[in-house]
Wavefront OBJ file of the C-alpha trace (Angstrom):
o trace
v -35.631 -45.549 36.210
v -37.705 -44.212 38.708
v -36.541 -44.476 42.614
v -38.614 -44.426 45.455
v -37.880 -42.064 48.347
v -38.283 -43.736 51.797
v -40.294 -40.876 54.417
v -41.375 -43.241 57.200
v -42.920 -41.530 60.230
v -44.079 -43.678 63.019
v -45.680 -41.903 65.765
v -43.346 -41.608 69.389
v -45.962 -42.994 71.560
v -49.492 -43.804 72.317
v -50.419 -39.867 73.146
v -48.670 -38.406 70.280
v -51.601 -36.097 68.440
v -51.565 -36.605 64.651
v -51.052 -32.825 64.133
v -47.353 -33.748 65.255
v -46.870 -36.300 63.425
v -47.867 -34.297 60.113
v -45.322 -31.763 61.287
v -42.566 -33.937 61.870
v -43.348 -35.437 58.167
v -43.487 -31.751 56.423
v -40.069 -30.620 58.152
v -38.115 -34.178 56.768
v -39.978 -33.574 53.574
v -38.325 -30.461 53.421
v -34.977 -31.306 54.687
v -34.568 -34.357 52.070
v -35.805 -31.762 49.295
v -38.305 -34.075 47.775
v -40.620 -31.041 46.710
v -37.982 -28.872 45.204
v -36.408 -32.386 43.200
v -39.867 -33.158 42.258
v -40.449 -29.171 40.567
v -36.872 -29.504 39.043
v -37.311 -32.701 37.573
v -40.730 -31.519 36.126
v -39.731 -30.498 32.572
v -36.322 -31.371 31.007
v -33.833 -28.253 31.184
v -30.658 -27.907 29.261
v -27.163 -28.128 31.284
v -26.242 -24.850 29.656
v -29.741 -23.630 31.236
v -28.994 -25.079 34.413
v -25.454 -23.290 34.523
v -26.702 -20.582 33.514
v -29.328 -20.111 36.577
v -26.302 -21.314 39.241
v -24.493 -18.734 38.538
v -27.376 -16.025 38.289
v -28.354 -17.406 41.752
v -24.772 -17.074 43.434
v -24.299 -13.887 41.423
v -27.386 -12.810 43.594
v -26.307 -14.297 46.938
v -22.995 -12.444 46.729
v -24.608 -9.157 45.613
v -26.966 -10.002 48.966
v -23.809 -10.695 51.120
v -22.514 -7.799 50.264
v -25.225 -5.078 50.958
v -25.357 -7.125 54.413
v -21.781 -6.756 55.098
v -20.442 -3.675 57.151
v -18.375 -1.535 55.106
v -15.180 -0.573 56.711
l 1 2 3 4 5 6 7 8 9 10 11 12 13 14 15 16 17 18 19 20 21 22 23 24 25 26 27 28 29 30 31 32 33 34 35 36 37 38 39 40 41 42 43 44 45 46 47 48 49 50 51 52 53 54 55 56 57 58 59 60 61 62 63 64 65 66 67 68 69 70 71 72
């Protein structure tokens, strides 16, 4: 079942130049994570895959957090 994803951008007034309005659309794009859904969705990818890259990814965030963290 596919599901449709509502992105309605009306423009705020008579003057508002379309170059805003594309703006405004890219940044709730981005904030509703349409794009990044879309590329996961692509190709099917095994849970055990998909566990396996969480915890690759927070094993890098922590290493990250940690070269940014004063030593004491």
């Amino acid at each position: 079942m596919k599901r449709s994803i509502l992105v309605e951008i009306r423009p705020r007034g008579k003057d508002e130049p379309i170059e805003r309005m594309i703006k405004r659309f890219s940044k709730k794009v981005k904030k509703e994570k349409i794009i990044e859904k879309l590329r996961d969705r692509r190709y099917y990818e095994k849970p055990s895959e998909k566990r396996r890259k969480k915890a690759k990814k927070r094993k890098r965030v922590l290493e990250k957090l940690k070269k940014k963290s004063p030593r004491r």
